[in-house]
N, C-alpha and C positions, 0 to 999 in steps of 0.2 A: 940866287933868288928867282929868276927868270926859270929856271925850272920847275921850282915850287907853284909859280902859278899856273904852268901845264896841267900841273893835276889838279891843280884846284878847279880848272874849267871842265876835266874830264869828271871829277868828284860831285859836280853842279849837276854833267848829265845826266850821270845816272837814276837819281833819283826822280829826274824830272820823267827819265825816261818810264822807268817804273809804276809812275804814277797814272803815264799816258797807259800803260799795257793795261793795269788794271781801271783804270776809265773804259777805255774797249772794252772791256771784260765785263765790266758790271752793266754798263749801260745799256745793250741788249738784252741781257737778260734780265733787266727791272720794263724795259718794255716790253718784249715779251711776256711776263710775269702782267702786265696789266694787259696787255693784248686777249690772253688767253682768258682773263678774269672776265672780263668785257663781253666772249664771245662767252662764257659758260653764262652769263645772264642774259643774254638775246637766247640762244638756246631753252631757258630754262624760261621765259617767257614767251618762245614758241611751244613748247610740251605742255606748259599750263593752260595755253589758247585752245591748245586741238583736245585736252582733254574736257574742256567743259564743252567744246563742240560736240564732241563724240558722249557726252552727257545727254546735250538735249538732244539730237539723235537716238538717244536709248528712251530717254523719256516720249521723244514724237512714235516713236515706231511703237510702244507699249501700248498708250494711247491708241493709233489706227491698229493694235489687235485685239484692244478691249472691242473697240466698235466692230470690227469685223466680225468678231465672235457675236455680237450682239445683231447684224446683219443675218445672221448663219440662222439662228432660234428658227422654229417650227412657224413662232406665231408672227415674227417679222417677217417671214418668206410670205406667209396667208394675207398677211396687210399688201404686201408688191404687188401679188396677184391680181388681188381685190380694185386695189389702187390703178395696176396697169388696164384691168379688165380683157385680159385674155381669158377667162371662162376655162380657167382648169379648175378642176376640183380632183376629188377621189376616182377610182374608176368604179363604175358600175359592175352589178355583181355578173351578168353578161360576160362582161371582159374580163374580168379571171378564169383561166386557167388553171385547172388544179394537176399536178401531176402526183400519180400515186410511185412513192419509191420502193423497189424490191428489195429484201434483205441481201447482202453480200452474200450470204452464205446457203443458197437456196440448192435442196438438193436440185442435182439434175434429173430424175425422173418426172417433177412435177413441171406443168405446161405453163407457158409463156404467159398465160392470158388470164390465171386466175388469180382474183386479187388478193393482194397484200392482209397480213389478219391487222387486226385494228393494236394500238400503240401498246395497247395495254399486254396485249396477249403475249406482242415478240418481246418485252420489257419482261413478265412473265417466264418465256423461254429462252432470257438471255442473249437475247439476237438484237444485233444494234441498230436502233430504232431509227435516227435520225443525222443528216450531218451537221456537226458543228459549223457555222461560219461566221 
């Protein structure tokens, strides 16, 4: 009989032991399993924070290029002017310079100095009148 109960205290451990391996086993990985849950919701309420940030940042920056564009107009520069009172206007007709352009394709016996025929004529004779810019 005394031997019978040899196994029976080793028959005890086993099970107990078994039960310990799978404790180790599981218990890490149910924390972990909430660890990781825990961080994907900090995570996923930091991406929601920076995306409404980076919202009204789209929203402000639209904003200051409505006004800028509204800044830009012909007739708000005329008001700054006005307003600053630096005394710019147009230039007088004085200070224009006109320069007359020769055709690209001018033969070479004809002299440096004689002017240009008027838009109609080298439009006329297919000679390009003007540059694009």
């Amino acid at each position: 009989m005394a031997r019978n109960k040899k196994h029976e205290f080793s028959s005890r451990l086993g099970p107990g032991l078994l039960a310990l391996a799978l404790f180790a086993l599981f218990v890490p990985l149910g924390i972990g399993y909430v660890w990781f849950k825990d961080q994907n919701d900090v995570l996923g309420g930091q991406v929601k924070k920076q995306e409404t940030a980076l919202k009204v940042l789209q929203e402000e920056n639209h904003g200051l290029r409505d006004h800028l564009a509204e800044l830009c107009l012909p007739d708000a520069l005329d008001k700054q002017v006005k307003k600053m009172n630096l005394g710019l206007g147009p230039p007088l007709q004085s200070q224009i310079v006109r320069l007359a352009e020769t055709p690209a394709n001018v033969p070479a016996n004809v002299p440096a100095n004689v002017p240009a025929a008027p838009v109609e004529q080298r439009r006329a004779q297919g000679v390009p009148s003007e540059r694009n810019y």
